[in-house]
Every structure is written in structure tokens, then in C-alpha cells.
N, CA, C and O of each residue as an XYZ file, in Angstrom:
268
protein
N      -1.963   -125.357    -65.581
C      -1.546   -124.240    -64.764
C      -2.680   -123.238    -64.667
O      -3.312   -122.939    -65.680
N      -3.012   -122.611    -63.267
C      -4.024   -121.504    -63.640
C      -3.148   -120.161    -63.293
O      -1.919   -120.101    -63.297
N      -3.860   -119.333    -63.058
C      -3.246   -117.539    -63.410
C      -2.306   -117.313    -61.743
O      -1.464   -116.434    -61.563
N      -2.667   -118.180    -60.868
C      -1.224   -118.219    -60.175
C      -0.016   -118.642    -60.029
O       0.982   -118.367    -59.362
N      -0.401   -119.493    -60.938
C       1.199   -120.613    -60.982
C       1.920   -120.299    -61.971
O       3.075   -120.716    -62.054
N       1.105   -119.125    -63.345
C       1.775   -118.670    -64.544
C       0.876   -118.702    -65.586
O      -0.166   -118.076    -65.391
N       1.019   -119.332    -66.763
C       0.115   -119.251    -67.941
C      -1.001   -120.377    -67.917
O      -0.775   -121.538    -67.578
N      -1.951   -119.999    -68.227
C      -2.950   -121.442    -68.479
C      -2.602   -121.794    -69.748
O      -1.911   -121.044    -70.438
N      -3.107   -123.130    -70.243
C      -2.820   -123.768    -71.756
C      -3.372   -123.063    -72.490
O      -2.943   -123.059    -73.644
N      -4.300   -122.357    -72.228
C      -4.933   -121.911    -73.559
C      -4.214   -120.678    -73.754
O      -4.371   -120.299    -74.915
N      -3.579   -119.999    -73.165
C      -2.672   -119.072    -73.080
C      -1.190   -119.648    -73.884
O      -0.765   -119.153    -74.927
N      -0.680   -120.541    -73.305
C       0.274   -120.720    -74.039
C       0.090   -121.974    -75.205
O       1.099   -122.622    -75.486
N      -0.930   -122.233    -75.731
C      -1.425   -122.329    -76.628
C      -1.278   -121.499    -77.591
O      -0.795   -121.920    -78.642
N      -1.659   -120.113    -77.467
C      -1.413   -118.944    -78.515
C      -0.335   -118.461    -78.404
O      -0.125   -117.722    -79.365
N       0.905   -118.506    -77.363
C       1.507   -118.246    -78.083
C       2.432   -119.129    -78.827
O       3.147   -118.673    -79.720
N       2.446   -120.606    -78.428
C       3.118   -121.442    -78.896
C       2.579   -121.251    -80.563
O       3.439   -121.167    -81.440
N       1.463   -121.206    -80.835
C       1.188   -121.055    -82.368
C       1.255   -119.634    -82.828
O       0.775   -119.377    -83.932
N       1.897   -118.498    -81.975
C       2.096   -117.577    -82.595
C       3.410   -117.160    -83.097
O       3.575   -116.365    -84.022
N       4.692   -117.973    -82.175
C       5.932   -117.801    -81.954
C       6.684   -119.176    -82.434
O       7.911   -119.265    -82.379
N       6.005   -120.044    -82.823
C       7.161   -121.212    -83.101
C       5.895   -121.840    -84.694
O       4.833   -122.463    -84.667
N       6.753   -121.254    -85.901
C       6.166   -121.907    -87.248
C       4.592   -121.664    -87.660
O       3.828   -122.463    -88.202
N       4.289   -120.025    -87.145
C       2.713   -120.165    -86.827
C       2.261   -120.180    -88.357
O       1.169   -119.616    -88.419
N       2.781   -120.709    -89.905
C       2.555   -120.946    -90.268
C       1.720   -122.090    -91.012
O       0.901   -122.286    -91.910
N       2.697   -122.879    -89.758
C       2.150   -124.584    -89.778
C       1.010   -124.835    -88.972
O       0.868   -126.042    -88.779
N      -0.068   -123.953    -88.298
C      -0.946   -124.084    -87.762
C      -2.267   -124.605    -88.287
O      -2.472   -124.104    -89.392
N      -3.077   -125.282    -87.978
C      -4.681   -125.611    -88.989
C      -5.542   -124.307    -88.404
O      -6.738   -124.386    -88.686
N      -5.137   -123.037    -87.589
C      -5.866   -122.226    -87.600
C      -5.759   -121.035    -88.683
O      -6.515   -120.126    -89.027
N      -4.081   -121.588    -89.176
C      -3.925   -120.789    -90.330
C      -3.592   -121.167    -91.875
O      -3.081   -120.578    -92.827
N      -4.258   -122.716    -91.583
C      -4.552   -123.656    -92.399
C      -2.878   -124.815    -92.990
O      -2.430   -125.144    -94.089
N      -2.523   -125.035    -91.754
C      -1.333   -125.807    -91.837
C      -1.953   -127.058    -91.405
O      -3.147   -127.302    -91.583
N      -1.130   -127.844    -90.838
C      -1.785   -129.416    -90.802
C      -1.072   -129.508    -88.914
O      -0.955   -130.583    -88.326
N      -0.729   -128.265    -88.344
C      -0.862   -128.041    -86.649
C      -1.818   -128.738    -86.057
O      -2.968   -128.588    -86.468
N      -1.598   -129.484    -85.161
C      -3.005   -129.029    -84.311
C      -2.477   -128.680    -82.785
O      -1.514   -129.221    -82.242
N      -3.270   -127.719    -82.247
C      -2.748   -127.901    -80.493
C      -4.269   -127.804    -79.809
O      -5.146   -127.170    -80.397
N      -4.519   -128.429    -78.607
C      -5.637   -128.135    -78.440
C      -5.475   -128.029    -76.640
O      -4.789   -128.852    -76.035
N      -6.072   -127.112    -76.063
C      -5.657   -126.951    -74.506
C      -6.271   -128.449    -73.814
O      -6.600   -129.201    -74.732
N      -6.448   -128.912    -72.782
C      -7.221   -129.906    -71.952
C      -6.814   -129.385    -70.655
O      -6.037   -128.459    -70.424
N      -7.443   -130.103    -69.866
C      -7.495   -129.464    -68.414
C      -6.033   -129.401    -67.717
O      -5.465   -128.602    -66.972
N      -5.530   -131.288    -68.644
C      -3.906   -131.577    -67.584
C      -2.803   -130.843    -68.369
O      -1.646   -130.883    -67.950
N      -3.185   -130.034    -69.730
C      -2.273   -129.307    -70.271
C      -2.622   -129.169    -72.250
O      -3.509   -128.609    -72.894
N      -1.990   -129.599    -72.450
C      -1.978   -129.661    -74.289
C      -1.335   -130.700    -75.148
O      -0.260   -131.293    -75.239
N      -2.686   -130.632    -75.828
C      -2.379   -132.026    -77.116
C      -2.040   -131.552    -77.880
O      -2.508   -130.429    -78.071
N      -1.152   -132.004    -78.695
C      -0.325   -131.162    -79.853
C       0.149   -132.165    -80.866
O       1.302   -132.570    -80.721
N      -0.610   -132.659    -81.937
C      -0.255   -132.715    -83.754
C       0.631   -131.628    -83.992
O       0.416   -130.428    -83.820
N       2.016   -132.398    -84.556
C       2.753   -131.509    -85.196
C       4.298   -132.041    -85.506
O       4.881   -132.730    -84.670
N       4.853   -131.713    -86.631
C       5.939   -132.466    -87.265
C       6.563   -132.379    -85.469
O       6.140   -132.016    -84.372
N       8.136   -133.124    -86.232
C       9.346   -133.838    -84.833
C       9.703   -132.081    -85.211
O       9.671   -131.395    -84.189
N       9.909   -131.578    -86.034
C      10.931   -130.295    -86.019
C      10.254   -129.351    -85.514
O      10.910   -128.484    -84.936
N       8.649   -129.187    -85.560
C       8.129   -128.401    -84.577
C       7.689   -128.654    -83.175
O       7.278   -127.672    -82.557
N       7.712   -130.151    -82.394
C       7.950   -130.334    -81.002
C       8.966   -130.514    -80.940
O       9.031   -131.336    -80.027
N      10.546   -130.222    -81.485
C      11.784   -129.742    -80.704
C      11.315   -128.128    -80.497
O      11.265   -127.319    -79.571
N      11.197   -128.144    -81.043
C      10.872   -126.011    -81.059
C       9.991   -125.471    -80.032
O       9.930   -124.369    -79.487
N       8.958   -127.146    -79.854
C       8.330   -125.890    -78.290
C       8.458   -127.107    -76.896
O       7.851   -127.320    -75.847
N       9.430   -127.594    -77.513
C       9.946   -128.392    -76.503
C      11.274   -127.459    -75.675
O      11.360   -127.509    -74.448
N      12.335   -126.567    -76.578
C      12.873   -125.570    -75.930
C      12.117   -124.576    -75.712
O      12.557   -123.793    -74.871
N      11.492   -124.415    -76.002
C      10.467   -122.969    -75.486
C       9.768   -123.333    -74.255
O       9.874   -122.545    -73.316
N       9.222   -124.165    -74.133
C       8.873   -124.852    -72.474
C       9.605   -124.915    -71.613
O       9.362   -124.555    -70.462
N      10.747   -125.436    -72.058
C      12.026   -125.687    -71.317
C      12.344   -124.213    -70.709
O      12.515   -124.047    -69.501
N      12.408   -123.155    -71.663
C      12.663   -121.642    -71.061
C      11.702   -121.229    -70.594
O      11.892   -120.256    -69.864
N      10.442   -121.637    -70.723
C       9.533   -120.916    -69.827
C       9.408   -121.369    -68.657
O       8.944   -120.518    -67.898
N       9.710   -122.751    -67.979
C      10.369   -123.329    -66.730
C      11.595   -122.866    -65.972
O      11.793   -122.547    -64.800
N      12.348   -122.945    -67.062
C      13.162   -122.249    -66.163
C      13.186   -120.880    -65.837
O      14.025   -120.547    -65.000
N      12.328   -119.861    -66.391
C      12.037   -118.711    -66.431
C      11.097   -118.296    -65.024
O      11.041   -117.220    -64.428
N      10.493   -119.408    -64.791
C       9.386   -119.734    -63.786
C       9.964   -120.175    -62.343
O       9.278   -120.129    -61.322
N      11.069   -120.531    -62.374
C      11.494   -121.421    -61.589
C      12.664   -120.606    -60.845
O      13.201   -120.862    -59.767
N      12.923   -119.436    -61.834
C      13.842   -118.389    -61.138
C      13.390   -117.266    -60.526
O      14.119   -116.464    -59.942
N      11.947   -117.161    -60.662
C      10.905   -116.532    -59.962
C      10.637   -116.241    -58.703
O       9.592   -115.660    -58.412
């Protein structure tokens, strides 16, 4: 996504590791990983933390979509 369509990855990159377990991050020395790429984000990380930003995507779509 770029800055017209809504957030870029590297944007919601931070906040996905700021708002969902940002404990479990390897930037804050958890065993996380997320990393932006052009078609979106690679993401290392337990099943219980991609349900968690699997609804958080989900609301930021539909958040987007009511726009």
C-alpha cells in the first residue's frame, strides 16, 4: 500500500509490533520477526500471535473500506 491507499508496510509494521505482544518482538529481543517487502510483510511469529494481527488487519480493512 502507499500513502494513498492508507498505510505502507513499514508503517504498519510498527504498529503491528507495537500493539499486538510487542514483547515478542526480536527488536525487543523476542523470537518476532516482521519484515516490510514491496508486496507487503513477512512475518515469523507463534499461531497465537498471527490470529492477533490477523484480526487487526481484518479491522483495518474494514476500517478502510468504510472510507
Amino acid at each position: 500500500m502507499n500513502h494513498k491507499d492508507g498505510l505502507d508496510a513499514k508503517e504498519l509494521a510498527g504498529i503491528i509490533e507495537s500493539t499486538i505482544e510487542p514483547e515478542s518482538w526480536s527488536s525487543v529481543g523476542g523470537n518476532g520477526v516482521i519484515r516490510p517487502i514491496p508486496s507487503g510483510l513477512v512475518i515469523t511469529q507463534s499461531q497465537k500471535v498471527h490470529r492477533k494481527i490477523t484480526a487487526l488487519l481484518d479491522q483495518v480493512m474494514k476500517h478502510q473500506q468504510s472510507e
